[in-house]
Biotite code that builds the C-alpha atoms (Angstrom):
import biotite.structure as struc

atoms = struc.array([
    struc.Atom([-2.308, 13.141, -20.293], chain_id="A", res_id=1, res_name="UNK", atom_name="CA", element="C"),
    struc.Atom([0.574, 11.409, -18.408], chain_id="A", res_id=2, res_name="UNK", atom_name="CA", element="C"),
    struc.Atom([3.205, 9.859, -20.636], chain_id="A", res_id=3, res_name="UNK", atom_name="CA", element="C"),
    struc.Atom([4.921, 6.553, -19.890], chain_id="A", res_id=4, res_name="UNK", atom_name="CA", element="C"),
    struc.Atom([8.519, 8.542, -19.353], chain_id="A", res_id=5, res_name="UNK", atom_name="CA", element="C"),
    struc.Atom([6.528, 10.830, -16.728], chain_id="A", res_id=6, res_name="UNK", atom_name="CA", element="C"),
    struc.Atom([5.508, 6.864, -14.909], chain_id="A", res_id=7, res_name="UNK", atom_name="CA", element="C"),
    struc.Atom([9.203, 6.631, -15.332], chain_id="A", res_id=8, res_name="UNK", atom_name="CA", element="C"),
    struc.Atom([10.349, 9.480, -12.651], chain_id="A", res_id=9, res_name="UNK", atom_name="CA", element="C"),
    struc.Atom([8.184, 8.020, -9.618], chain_id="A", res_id=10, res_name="UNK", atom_name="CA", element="C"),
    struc.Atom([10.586, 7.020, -7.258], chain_id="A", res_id=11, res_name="UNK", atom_name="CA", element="C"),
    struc.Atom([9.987, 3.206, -7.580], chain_id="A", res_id=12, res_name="UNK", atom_name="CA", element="C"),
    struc.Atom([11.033, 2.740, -3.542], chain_id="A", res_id=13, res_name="UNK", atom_name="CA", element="C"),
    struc.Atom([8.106, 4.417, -2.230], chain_id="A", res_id=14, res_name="UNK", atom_name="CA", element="C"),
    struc.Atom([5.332, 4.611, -5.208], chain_id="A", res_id=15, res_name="UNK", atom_name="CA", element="C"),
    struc.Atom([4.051, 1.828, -6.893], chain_id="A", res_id=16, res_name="UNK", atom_name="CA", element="C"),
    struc.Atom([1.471, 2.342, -9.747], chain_id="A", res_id=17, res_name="UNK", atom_name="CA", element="C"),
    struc.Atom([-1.487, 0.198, -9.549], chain_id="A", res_id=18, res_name="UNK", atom_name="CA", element="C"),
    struc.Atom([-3.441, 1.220, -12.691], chain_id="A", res_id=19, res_name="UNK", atom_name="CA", element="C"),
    struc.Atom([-2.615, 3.654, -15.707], chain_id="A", res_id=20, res_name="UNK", atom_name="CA", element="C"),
    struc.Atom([-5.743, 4.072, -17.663], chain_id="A", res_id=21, res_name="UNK", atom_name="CA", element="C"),
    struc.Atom([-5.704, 5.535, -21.014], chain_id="A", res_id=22, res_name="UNK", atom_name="CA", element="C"),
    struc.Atom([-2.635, 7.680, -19.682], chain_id="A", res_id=23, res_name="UNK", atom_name="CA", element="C"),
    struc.Atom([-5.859, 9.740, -17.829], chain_id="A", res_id=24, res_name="UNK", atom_name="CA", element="C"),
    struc.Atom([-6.317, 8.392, -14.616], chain_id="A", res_id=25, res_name="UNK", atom_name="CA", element="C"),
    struc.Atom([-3.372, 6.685, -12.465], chain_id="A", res_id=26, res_name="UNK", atom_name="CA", element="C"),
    struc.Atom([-3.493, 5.116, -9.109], chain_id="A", res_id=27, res_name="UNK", atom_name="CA", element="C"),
    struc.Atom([-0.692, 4.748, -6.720], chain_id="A", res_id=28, res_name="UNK", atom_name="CA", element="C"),
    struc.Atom([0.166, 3.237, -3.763], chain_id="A", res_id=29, res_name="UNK", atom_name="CA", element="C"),
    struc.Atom([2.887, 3.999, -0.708], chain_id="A", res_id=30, res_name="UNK", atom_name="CA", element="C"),
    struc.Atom([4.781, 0.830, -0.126], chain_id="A", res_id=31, res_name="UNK", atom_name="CA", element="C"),
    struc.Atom([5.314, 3.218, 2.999], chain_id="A", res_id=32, res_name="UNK", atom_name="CA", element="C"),
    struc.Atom([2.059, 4.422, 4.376], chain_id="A", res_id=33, res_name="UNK", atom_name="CA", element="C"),
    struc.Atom([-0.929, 2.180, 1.872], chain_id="A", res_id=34, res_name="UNK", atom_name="CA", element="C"),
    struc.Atom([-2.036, 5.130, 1.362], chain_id="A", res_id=35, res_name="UNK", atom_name="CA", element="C"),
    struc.Atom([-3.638, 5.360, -2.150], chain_id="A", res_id=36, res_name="UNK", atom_name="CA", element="C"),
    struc.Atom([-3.756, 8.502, -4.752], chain_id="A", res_id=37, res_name="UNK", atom_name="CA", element="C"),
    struc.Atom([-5.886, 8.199, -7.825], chain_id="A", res_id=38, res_name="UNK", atom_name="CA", element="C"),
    struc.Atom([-4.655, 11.519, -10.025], chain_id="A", res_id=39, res_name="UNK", atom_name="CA", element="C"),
    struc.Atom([-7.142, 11.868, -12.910], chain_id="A", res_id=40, res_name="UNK", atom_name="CA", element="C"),
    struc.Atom([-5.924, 14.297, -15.715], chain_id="A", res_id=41, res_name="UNK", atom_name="CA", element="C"),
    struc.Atom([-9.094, 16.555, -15.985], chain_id="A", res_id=42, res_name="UNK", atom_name="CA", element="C"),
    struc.Atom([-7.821, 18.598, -19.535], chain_id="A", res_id=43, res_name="UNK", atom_name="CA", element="C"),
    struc.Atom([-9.398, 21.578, -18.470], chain_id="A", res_id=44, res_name="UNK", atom_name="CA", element="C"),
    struc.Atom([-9.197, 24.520, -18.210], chain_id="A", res_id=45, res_name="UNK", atom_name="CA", element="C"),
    struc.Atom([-5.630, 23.300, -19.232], chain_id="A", res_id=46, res_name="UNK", atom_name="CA", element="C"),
    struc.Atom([-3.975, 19.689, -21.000], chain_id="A", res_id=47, res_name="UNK", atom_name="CA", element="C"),
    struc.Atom([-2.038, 19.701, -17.549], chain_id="A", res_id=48, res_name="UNK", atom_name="CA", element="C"),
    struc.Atom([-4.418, 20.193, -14.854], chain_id="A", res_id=49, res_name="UNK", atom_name="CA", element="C"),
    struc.Atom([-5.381, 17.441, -12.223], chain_id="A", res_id=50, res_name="UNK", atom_name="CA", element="C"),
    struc.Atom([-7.869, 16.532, -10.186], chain_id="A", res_id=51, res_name="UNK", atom_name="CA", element="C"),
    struc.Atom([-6.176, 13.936, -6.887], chain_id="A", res_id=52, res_name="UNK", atom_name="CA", element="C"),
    struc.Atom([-8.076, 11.952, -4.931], chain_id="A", res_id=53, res_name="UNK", atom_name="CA", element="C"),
    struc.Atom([-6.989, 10.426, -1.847], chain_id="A", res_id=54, res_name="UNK", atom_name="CA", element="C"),
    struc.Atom([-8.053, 7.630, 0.462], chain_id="A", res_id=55, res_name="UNK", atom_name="CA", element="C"),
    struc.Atom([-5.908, 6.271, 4.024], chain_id="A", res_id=56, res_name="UNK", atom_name="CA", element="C"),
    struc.Atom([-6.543, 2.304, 3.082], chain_id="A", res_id=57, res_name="UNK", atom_name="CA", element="C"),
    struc.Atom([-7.535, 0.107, 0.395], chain_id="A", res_id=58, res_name="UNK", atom_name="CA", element="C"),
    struc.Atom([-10.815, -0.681, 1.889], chain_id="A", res_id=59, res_name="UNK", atom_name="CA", element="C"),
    struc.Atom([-11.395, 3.359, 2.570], chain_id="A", res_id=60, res_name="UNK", atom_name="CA", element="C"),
    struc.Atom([-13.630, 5.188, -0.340], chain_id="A", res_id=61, res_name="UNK", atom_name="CA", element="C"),
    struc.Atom([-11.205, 7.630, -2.059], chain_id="A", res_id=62, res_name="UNK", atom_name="CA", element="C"),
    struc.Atom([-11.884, 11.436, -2.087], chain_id="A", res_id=63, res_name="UNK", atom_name="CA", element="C"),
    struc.Atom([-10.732, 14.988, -3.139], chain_id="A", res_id=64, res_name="UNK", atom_name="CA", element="C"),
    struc.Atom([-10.604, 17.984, -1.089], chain_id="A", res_id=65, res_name="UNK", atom_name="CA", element="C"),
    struc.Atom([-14.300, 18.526, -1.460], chain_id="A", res_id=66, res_name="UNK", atom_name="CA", element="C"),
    struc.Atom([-15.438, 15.213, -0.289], chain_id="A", res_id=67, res_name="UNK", atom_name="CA", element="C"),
    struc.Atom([-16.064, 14.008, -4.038], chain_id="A", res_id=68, res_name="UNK", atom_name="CA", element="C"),
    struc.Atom([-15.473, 10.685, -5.605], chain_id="A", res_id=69, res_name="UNK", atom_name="CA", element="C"),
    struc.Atom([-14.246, 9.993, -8.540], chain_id="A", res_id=70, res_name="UNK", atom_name="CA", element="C"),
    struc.Atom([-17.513, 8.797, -9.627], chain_id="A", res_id=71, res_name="UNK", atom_name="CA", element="C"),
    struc.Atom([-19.427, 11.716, -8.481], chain_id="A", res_id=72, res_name="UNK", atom_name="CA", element="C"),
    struc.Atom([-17.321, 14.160, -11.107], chain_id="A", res_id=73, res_name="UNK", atom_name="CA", element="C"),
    struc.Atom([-18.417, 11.635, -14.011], chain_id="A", res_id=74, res_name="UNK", atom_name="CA", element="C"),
])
């Protein structure tokens, strides 16, 4: 689960957080690159373990490593 203080240590000039839902999944943006991270907190095998998704633009489907969305994990 990510805590509002953990929000807190993103480094405000080049993240900004789009959505926090139910402290499980966040979404950030570059103010740099647009490029967009959605970092779900899985809680398993462990509380801390994460499953990051990635896409280039806004308009670009986001994906992990294995060419999943986050929609295809639900």
């Amino acid at each position: 689960m990510f805590q509002a203080e953990e929000l807190q240590k993103l480094d405000k000039n080049y993240f900004e957080v789009i959505r926090a839902d139910d402290e499980v999944d966040v979404t950030v943006i570059s103010k740099n690159t647009r490029h967009i991270w959605l970092i779900h907190n899985a809680g398993y095998p462990m509380e801390e373990s994460c499953v990051v998704f990635h896409a280039h633009l806004p308009a670009c489907p986001i994906i992990n490593m294995v060419g999943q969305t986050p929609w295809d994990r639900r």
